[in-house]
C-alpha positions as CSV (number, residue, x, y, z in Angstrom):
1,X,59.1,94.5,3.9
2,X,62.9,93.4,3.4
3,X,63.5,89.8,3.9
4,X,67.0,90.0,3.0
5,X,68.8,86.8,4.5
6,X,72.5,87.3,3.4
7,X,74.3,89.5,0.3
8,X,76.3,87.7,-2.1
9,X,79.5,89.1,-1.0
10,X,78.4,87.3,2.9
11,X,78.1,84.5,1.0
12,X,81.5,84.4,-0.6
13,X,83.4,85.6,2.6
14,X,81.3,82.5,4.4
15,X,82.4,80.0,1.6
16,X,85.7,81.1,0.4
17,X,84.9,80.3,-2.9
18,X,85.2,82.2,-6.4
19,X,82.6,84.1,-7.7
20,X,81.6,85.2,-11.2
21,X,78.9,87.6,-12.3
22,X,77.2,90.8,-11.1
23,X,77.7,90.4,-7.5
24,X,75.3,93.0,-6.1
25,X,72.4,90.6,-5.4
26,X,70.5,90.2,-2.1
27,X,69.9,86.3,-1.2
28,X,66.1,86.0,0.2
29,X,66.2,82.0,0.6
30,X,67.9,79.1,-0.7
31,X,66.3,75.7,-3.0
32,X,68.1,73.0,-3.8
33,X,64.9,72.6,-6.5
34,X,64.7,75.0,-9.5
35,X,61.5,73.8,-10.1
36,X,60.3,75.2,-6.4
37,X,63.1,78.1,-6.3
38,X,61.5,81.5,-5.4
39,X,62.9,84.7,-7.4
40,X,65.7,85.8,-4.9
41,X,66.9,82.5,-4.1
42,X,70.5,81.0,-3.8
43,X,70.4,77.8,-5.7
44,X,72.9,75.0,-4.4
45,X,74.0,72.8,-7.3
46,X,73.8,69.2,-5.5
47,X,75.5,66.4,-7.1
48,X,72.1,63.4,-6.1
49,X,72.3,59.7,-6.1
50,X,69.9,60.2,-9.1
51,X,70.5,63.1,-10.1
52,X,72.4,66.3,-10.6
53,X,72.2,69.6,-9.6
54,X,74.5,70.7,-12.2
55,X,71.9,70.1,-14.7
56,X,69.3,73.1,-13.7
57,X,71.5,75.2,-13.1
58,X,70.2,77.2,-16.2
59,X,66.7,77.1,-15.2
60,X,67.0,78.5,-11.7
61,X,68.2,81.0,-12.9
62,X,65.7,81.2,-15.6
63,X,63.3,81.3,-11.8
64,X,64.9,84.0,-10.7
65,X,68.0,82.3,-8.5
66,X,69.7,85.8,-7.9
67,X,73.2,83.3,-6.7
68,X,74.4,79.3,-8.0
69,X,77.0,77.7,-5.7
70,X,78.3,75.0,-7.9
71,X,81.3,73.0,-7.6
72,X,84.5,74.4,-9.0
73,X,84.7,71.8,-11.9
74,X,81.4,73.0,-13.1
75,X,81.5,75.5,-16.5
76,X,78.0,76.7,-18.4
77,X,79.4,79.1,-20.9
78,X,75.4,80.1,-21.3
79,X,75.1,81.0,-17.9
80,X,78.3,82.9,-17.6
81,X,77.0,84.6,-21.0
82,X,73.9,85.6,-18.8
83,X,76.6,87.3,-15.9
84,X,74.6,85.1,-13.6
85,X,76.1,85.4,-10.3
86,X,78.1,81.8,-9.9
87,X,79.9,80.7,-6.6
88,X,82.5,77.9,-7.2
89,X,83.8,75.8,-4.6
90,X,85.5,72.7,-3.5
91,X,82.3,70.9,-2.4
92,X,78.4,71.7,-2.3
93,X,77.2,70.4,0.3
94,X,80.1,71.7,2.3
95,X,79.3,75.5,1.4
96,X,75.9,74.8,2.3
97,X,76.9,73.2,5.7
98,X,79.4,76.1,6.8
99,X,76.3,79.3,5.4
100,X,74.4,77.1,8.1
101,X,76.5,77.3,10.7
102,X,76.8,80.8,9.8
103,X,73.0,81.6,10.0
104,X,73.1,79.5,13.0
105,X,75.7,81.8,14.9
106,X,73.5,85.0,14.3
107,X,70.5,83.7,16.5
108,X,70.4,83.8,20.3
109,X,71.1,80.0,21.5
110,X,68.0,79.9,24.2
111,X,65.5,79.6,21.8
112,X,67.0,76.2,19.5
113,X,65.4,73.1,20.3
114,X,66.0,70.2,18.3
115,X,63.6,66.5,17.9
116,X,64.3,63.4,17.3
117,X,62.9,60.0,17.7
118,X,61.8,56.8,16.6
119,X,58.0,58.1,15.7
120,X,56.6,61.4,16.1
121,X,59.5,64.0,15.1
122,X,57.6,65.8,12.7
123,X,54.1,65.9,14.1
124,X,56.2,67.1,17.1
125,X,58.3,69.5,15.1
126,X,55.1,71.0,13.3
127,X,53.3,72.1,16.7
128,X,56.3,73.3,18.2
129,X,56.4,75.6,15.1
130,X,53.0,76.5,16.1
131,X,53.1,77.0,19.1
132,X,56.4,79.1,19.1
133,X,55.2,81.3,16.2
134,X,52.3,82.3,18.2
135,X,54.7,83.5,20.7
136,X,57.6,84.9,18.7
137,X,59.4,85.2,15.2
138,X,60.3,81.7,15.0
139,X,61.5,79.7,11.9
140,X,61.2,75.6,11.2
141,X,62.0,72.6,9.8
142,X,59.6,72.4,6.6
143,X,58.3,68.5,5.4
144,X,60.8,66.2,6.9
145,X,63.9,68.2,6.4
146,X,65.6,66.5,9.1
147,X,69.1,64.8,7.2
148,X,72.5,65.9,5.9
149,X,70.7,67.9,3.2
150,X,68.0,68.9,5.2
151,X,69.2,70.5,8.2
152,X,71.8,72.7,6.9
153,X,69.6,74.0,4.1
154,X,67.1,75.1,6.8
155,X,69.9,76.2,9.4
156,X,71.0,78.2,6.3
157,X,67.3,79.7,5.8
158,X,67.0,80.7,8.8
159,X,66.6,84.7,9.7
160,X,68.8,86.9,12.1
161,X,65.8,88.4,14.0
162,X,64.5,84.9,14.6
163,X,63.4,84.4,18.7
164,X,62.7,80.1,18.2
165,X,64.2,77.9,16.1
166,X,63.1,74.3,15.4
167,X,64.9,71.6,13.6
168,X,63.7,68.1,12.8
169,X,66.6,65.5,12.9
170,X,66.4,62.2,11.9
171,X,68.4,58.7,11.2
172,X,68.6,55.3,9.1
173,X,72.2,54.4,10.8
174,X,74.6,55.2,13.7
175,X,76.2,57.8,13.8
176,X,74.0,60.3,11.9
177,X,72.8,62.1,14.3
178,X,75.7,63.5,16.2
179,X,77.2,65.9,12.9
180,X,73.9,67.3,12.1
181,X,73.0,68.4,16.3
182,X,76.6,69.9,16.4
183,X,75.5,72.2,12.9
184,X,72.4,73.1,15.2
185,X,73.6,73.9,18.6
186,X,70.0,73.3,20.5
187,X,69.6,74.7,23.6
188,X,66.3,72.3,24.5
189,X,66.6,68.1,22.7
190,X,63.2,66.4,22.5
191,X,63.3,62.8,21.9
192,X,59.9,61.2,21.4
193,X,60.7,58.0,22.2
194,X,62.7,54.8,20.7
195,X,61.5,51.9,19.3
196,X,62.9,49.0,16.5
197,X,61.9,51.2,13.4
198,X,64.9,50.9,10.7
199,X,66.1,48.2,12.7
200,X,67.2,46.4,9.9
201,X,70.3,48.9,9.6
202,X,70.6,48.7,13.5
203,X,71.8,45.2,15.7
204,X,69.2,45.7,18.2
205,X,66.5,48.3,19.4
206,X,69.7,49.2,22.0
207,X,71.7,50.5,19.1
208,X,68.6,52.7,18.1
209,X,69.0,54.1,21.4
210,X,72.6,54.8,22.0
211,X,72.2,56.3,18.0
212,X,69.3,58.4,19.0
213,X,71.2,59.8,22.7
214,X,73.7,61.4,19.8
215,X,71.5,64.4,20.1
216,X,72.9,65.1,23.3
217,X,76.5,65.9,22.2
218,X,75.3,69.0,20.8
219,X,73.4,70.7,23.2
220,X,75.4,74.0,24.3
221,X,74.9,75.7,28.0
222,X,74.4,72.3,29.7
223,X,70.9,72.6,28.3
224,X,67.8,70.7,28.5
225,X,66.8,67.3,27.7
226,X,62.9,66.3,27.0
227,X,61.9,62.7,27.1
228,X,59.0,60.5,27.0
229,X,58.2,59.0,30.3
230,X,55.9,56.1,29.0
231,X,59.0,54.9,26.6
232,X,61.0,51.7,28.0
233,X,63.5,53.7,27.0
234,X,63.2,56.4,29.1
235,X,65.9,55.1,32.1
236,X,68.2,54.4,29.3
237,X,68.2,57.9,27.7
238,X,67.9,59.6,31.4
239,X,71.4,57.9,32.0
240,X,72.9,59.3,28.7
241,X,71.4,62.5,29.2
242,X,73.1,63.0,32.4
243,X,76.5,61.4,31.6
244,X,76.5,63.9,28.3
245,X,76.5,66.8,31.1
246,X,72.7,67.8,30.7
247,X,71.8,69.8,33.4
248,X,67.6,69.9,33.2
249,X,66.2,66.7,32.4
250,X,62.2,67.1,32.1
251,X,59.5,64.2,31.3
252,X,56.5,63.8,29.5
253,X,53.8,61.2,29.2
254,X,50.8,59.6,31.0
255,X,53.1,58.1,34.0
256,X,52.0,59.5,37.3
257,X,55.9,60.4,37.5
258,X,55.7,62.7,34.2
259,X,56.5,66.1,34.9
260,X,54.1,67.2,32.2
261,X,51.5,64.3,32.3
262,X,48.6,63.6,30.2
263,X,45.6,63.6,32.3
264,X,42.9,62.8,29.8
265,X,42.5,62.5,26.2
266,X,39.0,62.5,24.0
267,X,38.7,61.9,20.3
268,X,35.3,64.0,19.0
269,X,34.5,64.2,15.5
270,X,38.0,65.8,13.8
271,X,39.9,66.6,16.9
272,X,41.1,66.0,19.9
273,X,40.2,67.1,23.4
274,X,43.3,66.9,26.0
275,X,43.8,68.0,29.8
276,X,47.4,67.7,30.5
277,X,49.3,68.8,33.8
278,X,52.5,71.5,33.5
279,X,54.5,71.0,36.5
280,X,51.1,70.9,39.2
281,X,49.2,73.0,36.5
282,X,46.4,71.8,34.6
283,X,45.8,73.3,31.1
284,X,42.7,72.0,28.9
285,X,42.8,72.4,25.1
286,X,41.7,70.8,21.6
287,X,44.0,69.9,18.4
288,X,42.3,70.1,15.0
289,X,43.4,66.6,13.8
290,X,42.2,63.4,15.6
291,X,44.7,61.1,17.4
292,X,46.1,59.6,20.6
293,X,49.7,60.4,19.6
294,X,48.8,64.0,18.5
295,X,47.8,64.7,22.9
296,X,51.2,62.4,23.2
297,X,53.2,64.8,20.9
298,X,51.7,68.0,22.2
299,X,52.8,67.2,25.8
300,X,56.7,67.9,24.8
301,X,55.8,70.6,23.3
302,X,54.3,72.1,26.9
303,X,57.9,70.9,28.4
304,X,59.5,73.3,25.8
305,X,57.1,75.9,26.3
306,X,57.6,76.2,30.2
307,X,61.5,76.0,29.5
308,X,61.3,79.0,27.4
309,X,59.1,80.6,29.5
310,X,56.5,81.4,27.0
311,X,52.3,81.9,28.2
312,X,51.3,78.8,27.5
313,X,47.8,79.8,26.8
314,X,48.5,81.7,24.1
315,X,50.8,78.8,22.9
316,X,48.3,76.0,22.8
317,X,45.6,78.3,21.4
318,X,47.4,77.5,18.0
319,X,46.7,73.9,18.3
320,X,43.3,73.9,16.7
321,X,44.5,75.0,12.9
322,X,46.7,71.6,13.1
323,X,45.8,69.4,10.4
324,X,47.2,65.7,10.0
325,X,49.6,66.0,6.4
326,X,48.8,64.0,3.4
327,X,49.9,60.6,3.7
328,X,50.1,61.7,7.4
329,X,46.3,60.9,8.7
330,X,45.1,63.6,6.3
331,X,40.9,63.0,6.1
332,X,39.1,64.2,2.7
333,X,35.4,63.7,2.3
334,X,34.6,62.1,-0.8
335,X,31.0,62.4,-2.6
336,X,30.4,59.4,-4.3
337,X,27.1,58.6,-6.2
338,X,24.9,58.2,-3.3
339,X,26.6,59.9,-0.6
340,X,29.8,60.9,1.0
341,X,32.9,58.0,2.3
342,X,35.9,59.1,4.2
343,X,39.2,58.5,2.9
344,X,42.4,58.7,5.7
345,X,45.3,59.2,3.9
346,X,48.3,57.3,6.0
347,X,50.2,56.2,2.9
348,X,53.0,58.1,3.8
349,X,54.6,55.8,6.1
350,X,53.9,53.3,8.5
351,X,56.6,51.2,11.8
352,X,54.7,49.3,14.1
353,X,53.9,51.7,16.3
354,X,52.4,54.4,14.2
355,X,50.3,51.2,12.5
356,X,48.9,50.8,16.1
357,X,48.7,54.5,16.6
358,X,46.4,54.5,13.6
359,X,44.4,52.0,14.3
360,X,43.6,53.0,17.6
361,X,42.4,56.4,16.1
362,X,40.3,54.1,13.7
363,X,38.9,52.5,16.7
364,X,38.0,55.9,18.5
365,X,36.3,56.8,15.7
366,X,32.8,57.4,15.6
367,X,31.1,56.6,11.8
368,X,28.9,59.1,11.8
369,X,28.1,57.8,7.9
370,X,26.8,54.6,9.5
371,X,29.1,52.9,7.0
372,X,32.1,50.4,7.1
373,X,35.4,50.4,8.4
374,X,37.6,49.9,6.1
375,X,41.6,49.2,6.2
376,X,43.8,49.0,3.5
377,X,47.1,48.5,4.5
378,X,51.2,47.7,2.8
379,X,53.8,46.2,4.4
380,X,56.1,48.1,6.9
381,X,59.5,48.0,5.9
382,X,63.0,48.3,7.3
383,X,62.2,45.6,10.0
384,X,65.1,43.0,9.2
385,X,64.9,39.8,11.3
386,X,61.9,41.3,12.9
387,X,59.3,41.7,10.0
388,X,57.2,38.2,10.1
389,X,56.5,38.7,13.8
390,X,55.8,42.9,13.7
391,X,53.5,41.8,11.2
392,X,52.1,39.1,12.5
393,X,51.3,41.1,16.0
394,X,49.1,43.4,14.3
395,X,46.3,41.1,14.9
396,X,45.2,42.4,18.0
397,X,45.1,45.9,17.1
398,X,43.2,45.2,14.3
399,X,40.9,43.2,16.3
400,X,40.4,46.2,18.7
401,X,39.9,48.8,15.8
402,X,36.4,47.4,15.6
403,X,36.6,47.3,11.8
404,X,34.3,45.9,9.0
405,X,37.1,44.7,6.1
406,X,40.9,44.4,5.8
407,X,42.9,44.4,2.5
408,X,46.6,43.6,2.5
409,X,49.1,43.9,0.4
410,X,53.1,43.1,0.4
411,X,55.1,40.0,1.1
412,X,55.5,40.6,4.6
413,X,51.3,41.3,5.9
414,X,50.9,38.0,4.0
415,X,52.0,36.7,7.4
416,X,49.1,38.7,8.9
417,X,47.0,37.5,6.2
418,X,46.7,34.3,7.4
419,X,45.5,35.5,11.0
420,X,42.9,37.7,9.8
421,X,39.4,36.1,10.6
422,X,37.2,35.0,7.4
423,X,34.4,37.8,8.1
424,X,36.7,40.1,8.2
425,X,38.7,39.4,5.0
426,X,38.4,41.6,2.1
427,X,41.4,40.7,-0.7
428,X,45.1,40.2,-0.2
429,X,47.9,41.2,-2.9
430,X,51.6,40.8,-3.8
431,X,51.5,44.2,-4.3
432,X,49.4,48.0,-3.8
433,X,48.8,47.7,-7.8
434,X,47.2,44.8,-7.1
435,X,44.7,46.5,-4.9
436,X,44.0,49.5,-6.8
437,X,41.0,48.7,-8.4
438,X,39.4,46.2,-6.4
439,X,39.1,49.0,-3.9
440,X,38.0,51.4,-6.3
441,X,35.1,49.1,-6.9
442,X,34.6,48.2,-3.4
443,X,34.0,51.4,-1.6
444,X,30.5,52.9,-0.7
445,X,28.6,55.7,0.6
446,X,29.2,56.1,4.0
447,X,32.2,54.2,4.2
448,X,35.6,55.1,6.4
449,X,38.9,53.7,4.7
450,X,42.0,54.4,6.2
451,X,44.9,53.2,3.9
452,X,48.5,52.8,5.5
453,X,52.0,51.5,4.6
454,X,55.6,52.1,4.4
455,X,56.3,54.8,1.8
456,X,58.3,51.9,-0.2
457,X,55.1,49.8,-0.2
458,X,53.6,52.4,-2.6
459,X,50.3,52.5,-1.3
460,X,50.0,56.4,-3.1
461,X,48.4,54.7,-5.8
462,X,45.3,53.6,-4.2
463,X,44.9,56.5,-2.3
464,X,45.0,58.1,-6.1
465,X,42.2,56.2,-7.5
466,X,40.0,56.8,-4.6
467,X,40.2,60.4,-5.3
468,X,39.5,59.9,-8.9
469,X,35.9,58.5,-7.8
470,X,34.1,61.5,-6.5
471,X,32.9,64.6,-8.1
472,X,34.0,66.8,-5.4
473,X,36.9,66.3,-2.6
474,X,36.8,68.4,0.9
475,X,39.8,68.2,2.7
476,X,38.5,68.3,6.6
């Protein structure tokens, strides 16, 4: 089977720039990596805050790059020794931005949705994928590719036969939005809600709103525009959704006024039972991964379904092979001496309202070990004038989540340190290091430990050591 993307001559006519080399190569992705390039790919020579792209050049081709696009400036006289096909040009990025566009132009409009939102977008983005691919050739954001690196390097993946395309967008500041969308022409926006995460770059939670409505500039036909019902932002969006010319606007959520409304919701074992209502329908169907916010997140994906049309049946029978990521609410079973504990893996990231999200899974949660509850958990950054009291408020939730011991770490859950009753306390640190081994030595048999913080809170660590303890390790 061909999987041919582009030539190398569509590539220079696309770019204008100058090539060098051979010339006759097929182009059958595109890395920004050497280290994860395929054989066949187009390598684009970035110029990082860290680091540059320049640098590798030599070994992606040593992987097989069958094209470099490097800026003009650039010289290797060992690669032009190899007659490696080189593409020079102005700008980098630029190139990669305009072979985007060009992929992007190739593919029927109808079938481009774009998410964004405060929480969610990739959970989202990952069972739309799902769901679409069970219906039709359909290509996808992959990890959180969803900024000005991101999205043009998958626009630029993308294939010419592809029915559904699905792009992750994201934003730390204003105004970052709105360039990406217009690269991605949706037909069908999804924005899973707004709240005050990154609000420290951001005046007020309003600002996050007007940032995220950006999405809306770059819908083409009029389009569709999916929002969350249940958000307090919903009204707001609705009004910028119709003032940007949107001619569908659909809802989803557990209001009674949601056009696709969440009806009931049941956490057994490792998934998640959900009966939802599509426009007067009912449909009944399970998600492999346990959580609230996965039946929340699978309820836009329905919206999008019944605006493309698709059999929804077939669509949510996908839904089962979902797993939660690493660092995303990923479970492994570790065997211990003794017996078996469950780690969930939520180090990834954490705002206040996936920290309540996760909790309230926790709290669902049926031990079946007979063992603890465990929470380890790192402070959630990006807050600004907000982060004492977001911290603070986590009290309750905790409370609710029906759990055994809390461990803390970071300057800001010292503030929730303080509120956390004595039974309840396990150890509080300055930092994740300091945590690493007195939860190494604390965890049993039987236990559940659910460890969660801001990526910049490094919480990776701990989960690290845990999975140094056992023997085996099952990923559930």
């Amino acid at each position: 089977m061909n999987n041919q993307l582009w030539l190398v001559s569509d590539l220079l006519e696309i770019t204008g720039g100058k090539l060098s080399g051979n010339h006759a190569s097929q182009i059958f992705g595109f890395s920004i990596d050497s280290r994860t390039l395929q054989s066949g790919d187009c390598y684009f020579a970035i110029r990082g805050d860290r680091l540059d792209g320049h640098h590798f050049v030599e070994n992606a081709f040593q992987n097989g790059a069958s094209l470099a696009i490097v800026e003009e400036s650039w010289k290797s006289s060992s690669v032009l020794d190899l007659d490696c096909n080189v593409l020079s040009v102005p700008d980098v990025v630029h190139a990669m931005e305009n072979i985007g566009i060009a992929a992007r132009n190739r593919v029927p409009d109808n079938g481009v949705v774009a998410v964004t939102g405060s929480v969610g977008k990739t959970t989202t983005k990952d069972m739309l994928n799902m769901a679409l691919s069970a219906c039709g050739p359909t290509h996808a954001s992959v990890s959180s590719f969803n900024n000005h690196w991101g999205v043009p390097l998958t626009l630029a993946r993308m294939a010419r036969d592809t029915e559904f395309g699905v792009f992750e967008i994201g934003m730390n500041h204003p105004g970052e939005i709105a360039p990406l969308v217009k690269m991605v022409r949706p037909s069908i926006v999804i924005i899973t809600g707004v709240e005050a995460v990154h609000i420290e770059y951001f005046e007020d939670t309003e600002q996050i709103a007007e940032a995220k409505s950006e999405i809306f500039t770059g819908v083409v036909h009029s389009g569709t525009a999916i929002l969350n019902r249940d958000n307090s932002w919903y009204s707001y969006l609705f009004s910028k959704a119709t003032n940007a010319g949107i001619d569908r606007i659909i809802s989803f959520g557990s209001h009674s006024d949601a056009d696709v409304r969440l009806l009931d919701v049941r956490i057994v074992d490792d998934r998640t039972d959900v009966v939802a209502r599509v426009f007067g329908k009912n449909i009944s169907y399970s998600i492999g991964a346990p959580g609230y916010h996965f039946a929340q997140n699978s309820l836009a994906v329905l919206a999008v379904c019944h605006v493309l049309n698709v059999d929804l049946v077939r669509a949510v029978s996908a839904f089962p092979e979902l797993r939660a990521r690493r660092g995303r609410g990923a479970r492994e079973l570790l065997k211990l001496d003794g017996g078996t504990a469950v780690l969930i893996d939520e180090s990834y990231n954490a705002n206040p309202v996936s920290m309540r999200a996760a909790l309230a899974t926790l709290a669902l949660l049926k031990n079946s070990l007979n063992g603890r509850k465990i929470i380890v958990l790192g402070d959630m950054l990006e807050l600004g004038q907000q982060a004492k009291e977001q911290h603070e408020d986590l009290i309750e939730a905790i409370e609710t989540a029906d759990v055994d011991r809390v461990y803390l770490c970071g300057p800001m859950m010292e503030h929730l340190w303080h509120n956390i009753p004595q039974n309840l306390r396990g150890s509080y640190s300055n930092n994740s290091a300091g945590l690493v081994d007195v939860i190494a030595e604390t965890l049993l048999a039987e236990d559940v430990i659910m460890i969660k913080g801001s990526l910049g809170s490094n919480m990776k660590p701990i989960v690290d050591r845990l999975k140094q303890l056992p023997q085996e390790l099952e990923i559930l």
